[in-house]
Steps between C-alpha positions, in 0.01 A plus 500: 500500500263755371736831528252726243243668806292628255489204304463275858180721585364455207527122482404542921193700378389212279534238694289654778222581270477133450149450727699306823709578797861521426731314808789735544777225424319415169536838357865505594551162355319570175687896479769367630596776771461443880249513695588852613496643178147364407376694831678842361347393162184489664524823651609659156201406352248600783679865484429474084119460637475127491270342791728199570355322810725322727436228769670358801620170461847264562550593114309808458249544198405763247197614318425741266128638603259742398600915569303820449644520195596315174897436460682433119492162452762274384367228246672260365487394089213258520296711789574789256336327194230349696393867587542655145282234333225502805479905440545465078167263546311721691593839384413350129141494572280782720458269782292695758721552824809479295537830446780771394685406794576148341632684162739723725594200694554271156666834315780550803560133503552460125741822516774309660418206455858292329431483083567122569191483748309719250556262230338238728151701596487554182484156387328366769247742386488397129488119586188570714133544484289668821150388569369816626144593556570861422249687290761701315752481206818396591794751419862433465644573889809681309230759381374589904856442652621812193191745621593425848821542479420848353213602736742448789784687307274810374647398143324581167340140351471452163248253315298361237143517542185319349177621600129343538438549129822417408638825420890493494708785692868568662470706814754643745403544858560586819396201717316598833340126635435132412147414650394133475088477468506125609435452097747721321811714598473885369760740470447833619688787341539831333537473131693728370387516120175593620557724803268332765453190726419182368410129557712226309398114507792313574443253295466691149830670604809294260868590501521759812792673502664692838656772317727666770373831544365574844233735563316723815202254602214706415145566758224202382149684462354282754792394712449175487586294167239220562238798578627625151471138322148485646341826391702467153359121420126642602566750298578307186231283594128455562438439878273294696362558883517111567292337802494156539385256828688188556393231672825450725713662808644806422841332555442253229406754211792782599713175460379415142375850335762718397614864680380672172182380580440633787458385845212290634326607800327240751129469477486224832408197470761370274398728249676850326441764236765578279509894357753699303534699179645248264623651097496129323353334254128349656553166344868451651332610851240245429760195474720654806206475736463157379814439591472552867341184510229626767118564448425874400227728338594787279263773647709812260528606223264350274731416248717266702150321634423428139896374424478288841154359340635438177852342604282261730265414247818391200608304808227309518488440157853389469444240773203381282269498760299750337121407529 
């Protein structure tokens, strides 16, 4: 007989998150207790928030359902790993709707996560290769799970950095957001070496360091880091007013064009038109339309109409069907 109650909730805990109704004599059978003492159980966990649902019945049944809001979890080893290395794989490439929210998730998990358990993500992870049809480098998941663990902690980060020209630097910062732009993850923070706010590609950051010292979040100059991402990559960059009709339901092209973009808007008639303010090179916009696999004409700027009209044309002389 299970005599531990915390340890007998726990183990009660697990068994009803197990998708199935529970019969009351099979939980006291398997936590060997009565079937009294599962019902006070039961009523321990609903007061620790836990939506158990119980029905009438010669033997009584219990199920764990959906509440308001989200209660701890209790995973066991392999559910544990199974998580770790399904957040490692997406959190190591900018997978649009992934998000920071998946590096927070991945970063708590990995804090207490056993060093035994650890050992096995991490080898899971080295014996395996994603197919992903990310546009994006891949970055080590150790380097986001270190800046989120420091975003979340207002903690001073520490890293190497190499930028687009290959330029070699250390910097120390104080790290305000991760933003994910469905391509790349950035890191938005205040560098200290150089007094002002600035835009870090996660994956030219190497050996990122959390060095301890906390710090007073500071006031972003636009409020919102993904505002600040945007206006700081058009800055950097030459910009293009795009416009481009596709030949499909609104519905299908939101589902295959990326949020940086923009968003289509429905012409009728199984037809939309496609505008945004897009800071990219206009031969890698060229091959992403492409990629939607729909019909489309480029009707802005200029320069993209010619790449679109030059990608098509090497395309047609790869297949050799050139006349």
């Amino acid at each position: 007989m299970t005599t531990d109650t915390p340890a007998r909730l726990l183990t009660l805990l697990s068994l009803l998150q197990t998708p199935r109704e529970w019969p009351g004599g099979e939980l006291a059978d398997r936590l060997q207790v009565s079937r009294r003492t599962v019902r006070r159980d039961i009523d321990r966990l609903r007061e620790l928030g836990y939506p158990v649902q119980a029905t009438k019945g010669s033997d009584g049944g219990y199920r764990l359902v959906a509440g308001k809001a989200m209660p701890p979890l209790v995973l066991d080893d392999e559910e544990a790993v199974a998580i770790a290395v399904g957040l490692r794989a997406g959190a190591g490439h900018a997978v649009a709707g992934v998000d920071e929210a998946s590096v927070r998730a991945l970063a708590k998990l990995e804090q207490v996560l056993p060093s035994r358990l650890r050992h096995r993500v991490s080898t899971l992870q080295a014996a395996t290769t994603p197919l992903t049809s990310g546009d994006g480098a891949s970055i080590p998941t150790g380097t986001l799970t270190v800046m989120a663990s420091t975003v979340a902690g207002h903690e001073r980060l520490r890293f190497a950095y190499r930028a687009k020209d290959g330029a070699a630097s250390r910097r120390v910062v104080e790290p305000y957001r991760l933003v994910s732009t469905g391509r790349r993850w950035y890191l938005v923070a205040y560098d200290l070496d150089r007094g002002d706010w600035r835009t870090f590609r996660v994956d030219r950051v190497s050996e990122p360091f959390a060095t301890g010292a906390r710090f007073a979040p500071r006031d972003l100059p636009t409020g919102s880091a993904a505002e600040f991402l945007r206006q700081s990559m058009y800055r950097r960059q030459e910009t293009y007013e795009l416009v481009v009709t596709f030949e499909a339901d609104v519905s299908v092209v939101a589902a295959r064009v990326p949020a940086w973009m923009g968003v289509p808007e429905s012409l009728g008639e199984g037809r939309c038109r496609l505008r945004g303010s897009v800071g990219d090179a206009v031969d890698w916009m060229a091959v992403r339309l492409a990629m939607t696999g729909v019909e489309f004409r480029v009707e802005e700027p200029p320069e993209l109409v010619s790449a679109v009209r030059e990608l098509g044309g090497r395309l047609v002389r790869a297949s050799g069907d050139a006349a």
